[in-house]
DOMAR-388276 format. One record per residue (C-alpha): residue in three letters; x, y, z. Coordinates in pm, whole numbers, plus 32768, in hexadecimal, padded with zeros to 4 digits. Layout:
// DOMAR-388276
AlaXYZ ...
// end
This chain:
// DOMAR-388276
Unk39C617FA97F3 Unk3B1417869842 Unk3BC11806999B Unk3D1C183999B4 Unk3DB717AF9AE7 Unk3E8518859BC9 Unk3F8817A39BF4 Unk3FA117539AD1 Unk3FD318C49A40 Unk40B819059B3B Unk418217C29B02 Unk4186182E996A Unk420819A999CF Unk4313192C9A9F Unk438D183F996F Unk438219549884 Unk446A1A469983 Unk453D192599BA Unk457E18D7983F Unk45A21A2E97D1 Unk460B1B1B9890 Unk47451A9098D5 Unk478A1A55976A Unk47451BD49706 Unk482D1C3E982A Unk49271B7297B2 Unk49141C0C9657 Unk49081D8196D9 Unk4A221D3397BD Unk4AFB1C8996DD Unk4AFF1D8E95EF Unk4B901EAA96E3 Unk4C861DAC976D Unk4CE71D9D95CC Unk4CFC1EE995A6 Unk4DA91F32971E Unk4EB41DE996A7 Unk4F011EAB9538 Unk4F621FF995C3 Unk50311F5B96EA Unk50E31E7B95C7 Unk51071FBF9502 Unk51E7206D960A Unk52AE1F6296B0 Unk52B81E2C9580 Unk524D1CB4959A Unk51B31C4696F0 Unk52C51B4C97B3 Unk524019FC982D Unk530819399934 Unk537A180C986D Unk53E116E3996A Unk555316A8996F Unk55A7153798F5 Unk5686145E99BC Unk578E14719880 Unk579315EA98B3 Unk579A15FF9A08 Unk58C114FB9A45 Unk59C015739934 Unk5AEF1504992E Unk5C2A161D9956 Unk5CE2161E97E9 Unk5E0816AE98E3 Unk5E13159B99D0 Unk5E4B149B98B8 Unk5F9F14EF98AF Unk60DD14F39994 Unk61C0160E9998 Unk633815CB9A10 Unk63BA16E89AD4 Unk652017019B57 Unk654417C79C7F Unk6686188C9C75 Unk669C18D49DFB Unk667C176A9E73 Unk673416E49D16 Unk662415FC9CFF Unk64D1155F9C41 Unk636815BA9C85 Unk622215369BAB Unk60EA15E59B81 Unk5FA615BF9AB3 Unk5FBF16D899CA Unk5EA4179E9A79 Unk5F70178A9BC0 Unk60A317F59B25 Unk5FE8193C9A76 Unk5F8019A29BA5 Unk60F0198A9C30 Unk615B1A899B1D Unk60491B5E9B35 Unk60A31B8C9CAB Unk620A1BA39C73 Unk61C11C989B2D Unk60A01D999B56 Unk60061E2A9CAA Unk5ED51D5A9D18 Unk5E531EC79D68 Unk5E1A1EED9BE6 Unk5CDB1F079B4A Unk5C731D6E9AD7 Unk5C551DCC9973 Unk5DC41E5099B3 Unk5E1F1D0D9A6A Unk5D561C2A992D Unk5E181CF89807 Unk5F511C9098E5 Unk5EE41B3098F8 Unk5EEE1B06976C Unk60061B799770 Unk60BF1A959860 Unk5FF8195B97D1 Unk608219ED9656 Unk61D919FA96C5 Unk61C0189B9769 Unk61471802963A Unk622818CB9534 Unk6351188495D9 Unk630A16F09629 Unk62C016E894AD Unk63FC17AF943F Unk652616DA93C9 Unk661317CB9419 Unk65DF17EB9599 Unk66D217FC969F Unk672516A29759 Unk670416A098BF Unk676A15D199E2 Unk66C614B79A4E Unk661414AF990F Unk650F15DF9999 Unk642B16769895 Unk643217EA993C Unk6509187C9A28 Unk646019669B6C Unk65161A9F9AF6 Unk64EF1BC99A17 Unk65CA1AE99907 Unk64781A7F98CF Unk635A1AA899B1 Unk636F1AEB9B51 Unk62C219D99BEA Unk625919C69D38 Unk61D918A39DF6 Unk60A8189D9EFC Unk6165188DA02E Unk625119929FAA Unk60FB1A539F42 Unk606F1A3AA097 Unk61BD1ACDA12D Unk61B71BF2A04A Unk60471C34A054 Unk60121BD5A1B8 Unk5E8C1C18A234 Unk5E631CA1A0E4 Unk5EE81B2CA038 Unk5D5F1ABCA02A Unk5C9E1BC09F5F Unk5DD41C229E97 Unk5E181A769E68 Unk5C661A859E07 Unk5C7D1BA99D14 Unk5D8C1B2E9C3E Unk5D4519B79C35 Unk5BE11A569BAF Unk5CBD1B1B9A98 Unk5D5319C89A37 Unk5BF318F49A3A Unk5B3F19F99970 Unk5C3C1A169866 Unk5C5518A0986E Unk5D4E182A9744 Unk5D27195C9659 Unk5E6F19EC95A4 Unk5EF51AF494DD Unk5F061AA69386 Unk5F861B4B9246 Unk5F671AC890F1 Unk5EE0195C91D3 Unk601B194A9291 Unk606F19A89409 Unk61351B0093F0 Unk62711B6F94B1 Unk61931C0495DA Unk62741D00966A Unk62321DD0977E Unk62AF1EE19889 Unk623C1FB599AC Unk6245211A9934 Unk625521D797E9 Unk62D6234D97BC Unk61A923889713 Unk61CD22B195F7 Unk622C213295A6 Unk635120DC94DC Unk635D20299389 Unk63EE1EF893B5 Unk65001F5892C4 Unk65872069936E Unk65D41F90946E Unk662C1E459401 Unk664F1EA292B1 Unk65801D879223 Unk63FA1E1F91AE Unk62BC1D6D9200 Unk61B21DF89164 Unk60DA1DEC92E1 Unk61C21E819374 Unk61B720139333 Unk61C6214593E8 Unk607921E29451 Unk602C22E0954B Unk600B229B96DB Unk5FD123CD9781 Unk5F04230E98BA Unk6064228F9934 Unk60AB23C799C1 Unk604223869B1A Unk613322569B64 Unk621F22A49C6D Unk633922469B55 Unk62D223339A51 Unk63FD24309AE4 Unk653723C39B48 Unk668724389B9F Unk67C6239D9BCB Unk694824179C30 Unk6A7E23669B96 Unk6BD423F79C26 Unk6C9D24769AB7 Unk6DB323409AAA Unk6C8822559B17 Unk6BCF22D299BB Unk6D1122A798E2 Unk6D7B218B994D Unk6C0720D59907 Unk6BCB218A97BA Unk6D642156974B Unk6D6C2310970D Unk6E5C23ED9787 Unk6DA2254997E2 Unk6ED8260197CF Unk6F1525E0964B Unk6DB8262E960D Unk6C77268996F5 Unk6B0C260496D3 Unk6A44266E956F Unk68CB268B9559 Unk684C252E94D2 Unk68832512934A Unk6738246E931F Unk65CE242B93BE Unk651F22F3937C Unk63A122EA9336 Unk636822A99499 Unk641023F4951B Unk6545234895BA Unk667423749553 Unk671C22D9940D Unk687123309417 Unk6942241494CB Unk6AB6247B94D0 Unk6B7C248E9605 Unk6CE224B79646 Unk6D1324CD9497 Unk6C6D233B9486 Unk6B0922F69407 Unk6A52222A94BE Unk68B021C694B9 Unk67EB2205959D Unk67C320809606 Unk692220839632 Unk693321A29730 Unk67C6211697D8 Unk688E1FD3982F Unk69E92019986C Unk696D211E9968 Unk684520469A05 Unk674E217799AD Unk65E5210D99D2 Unk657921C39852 Unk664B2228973A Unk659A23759725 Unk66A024129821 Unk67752590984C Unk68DF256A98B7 Unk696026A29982 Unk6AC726C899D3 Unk6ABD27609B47 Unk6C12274D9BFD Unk6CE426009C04 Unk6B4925669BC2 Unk6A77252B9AA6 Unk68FD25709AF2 Unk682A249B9A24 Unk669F24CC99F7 Unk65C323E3995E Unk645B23C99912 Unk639C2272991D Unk643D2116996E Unk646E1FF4988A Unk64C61FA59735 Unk6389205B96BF Unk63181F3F95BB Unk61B81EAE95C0 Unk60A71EDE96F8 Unk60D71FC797E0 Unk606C1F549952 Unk600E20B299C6 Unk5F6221129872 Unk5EAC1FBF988A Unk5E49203499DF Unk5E02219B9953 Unk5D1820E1987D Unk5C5F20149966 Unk5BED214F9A1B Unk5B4921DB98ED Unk5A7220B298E4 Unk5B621FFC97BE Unk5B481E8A978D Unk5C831DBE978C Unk5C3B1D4E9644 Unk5C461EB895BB Unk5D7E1EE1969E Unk5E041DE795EE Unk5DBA1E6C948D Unk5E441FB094F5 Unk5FA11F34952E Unk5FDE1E459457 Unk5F461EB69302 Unk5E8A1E029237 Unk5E621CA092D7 Unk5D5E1BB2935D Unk5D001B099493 Unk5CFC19839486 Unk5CD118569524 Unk5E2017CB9546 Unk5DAB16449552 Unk5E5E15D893FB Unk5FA0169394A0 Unk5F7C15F9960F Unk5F65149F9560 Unk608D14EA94A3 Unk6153154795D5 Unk60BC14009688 Unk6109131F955B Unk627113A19571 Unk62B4133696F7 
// end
């Protein structure tokens, strides 16, 4: 009769646990971890895996800094060059408070690279001296340099210098389009509520560039203003005589809430007209006669046409994108890469 050996048995046991066991808690396991992986993906969507980041991704190149922008500085009457990126950041600082939000400051970015681009491919532009590109001023863009940055910022120059070069890097190249071609990308601090159609102010209509509501502008410190013209002061810039004839409520509104036209000493004039004979920061404005003055109140400042920098801002802190900033003020157009334009502008140094 035939006598199993202990170590044997033993030996045989401890092969069976060791092929087994494992393999049935693997199956039992694996089929909660299943189940446990479907709900999660149910609530929150695919599971993210950290893809490595190739060298080609990592290292690419600025579309900006391809190209050199020619600025003329109108204080020192002379020629400065920046890589695009460098000069964006200028106008940014020279444009729109680096305390904005930085979807603000990135809607605000498109816009100053748009302009850039739309005017270097425009045949009608303006010559300057010294063969400059841009001038530093609000004839086109402000423009401020780093050392003049650093002066104006002082111990605030680095994170403000940080958070608006990041503005320029993540918007990196992308314009405003309409119909696949960079659009007139106006801009201004502070509407009275509203933006302007472009043809109540310049008379010419672009289809992007239409009155819609801005009620976040409110809080800028321009919204109300108020300004005091002695009487002959008034006449003498408007070319009325008070005496034959006072001051009429305005003949017309635009779309926009400012005012269209408006009779004054017996002479129509637009409100434009009155807005820049006057130096008034908005044509929405109330004239007053009080005395030998006239007391003038306005509400917003700028032209009114395009984005808003306080309704941008307005924007921002309700969690808006700047690419739905962007859609909101200029109607109906698309962001784009602007490399076929930026070559255009290089091929035309």
């Amino acid at each position: 009769m035939f006598k199993p050996n202990l170590f044997l048995l033993l030996g045989g046991t401890l092969f069976i646990v060791i092929l087994i066991v494992p393999t049935i808690l693997v199956v039992l396991f694996s089929g909660v971890n299943t189940k446990e992986l479907l709900a999660e993906n149910s609530r929150s969507g695919p599971i993210e895996t950290t893809q490595p980041v190739s060298d080609e991704t990592s290292v690419k190149p600025s579309i900006d800094s391809s190209v050199e922008v020619t600025v003329y500085r109108s204080g020192k009457k002379t020629i400065e060059k920046f890589p695009l990126d460098q000069y964006l950041i200028g106008v940014i600082a020279g444009e729109m408070p680096a305390e904005f939000k930085s979807e603000a400051l990135k809607a605000q970015v498109l816009t100053a690279r748009t302009y850039y681009i739309k005017r270097m491919l425009s045949p009608n532009k303006e010559k300057l001296p010294q063969e400059a590109q841009v001038i530093d001023t609000v004839d086109n863009q402000v423009f401020i340099n780093k050392e003049e940055r650093k002066e104006k910022w002082g111990s605030d120059y680095q994170w403000k210098e940080n958070k608006i070069s990041k503005a320029v890097k993540e918007t990196d190249g992308q314009i405003i389009t309409y119909n696949d071609s960079p659009i007139e990308a106006t801009f201004f601090s502070t509407s009275n509520g509203y933006t302007e159609n472009a043809e109540d102010y310049w008379n010419n209509a672009l289809p992007y560039l239409k009155s819609v509501k801005s009620s976040w502008d409110k809080i800028s410190p321009s919204y109300m203003n108020e300004k005091t013209i002695p009487v002959e002061e008034f006449e003498r810039r408007l070319g009325v005589n008070l005496k034959k004839s006072s001051i009429s409520d305005p003949i017309a509104w635009t779309e926009g809430k400012r005012v269209k036209k408006i009779e004054i000493g017996g002479k129509v004039l637009t409100g434009k007209e009155v807005r820049e004979r006057l130096n008034l920061k908005s044509s929405d404005f109330n004239l007053s006669i009080k005395g030998k003055n006239i007391v003038i109140k306005t509400k917003g400042s700028g032209h009114g046409v395009g984005l808003s920098q306080y309704g941008a801002n307005g924007m921002a802190n309700e969690g808006k994108k700047y690419e739905e900033i962007i859609k909101y003020y200029y109607q109906n157009v698309e962001i784009a890469f602007g490399d076929e334009f930026l070559n255009k502008v290089m091929a035309k140094r």
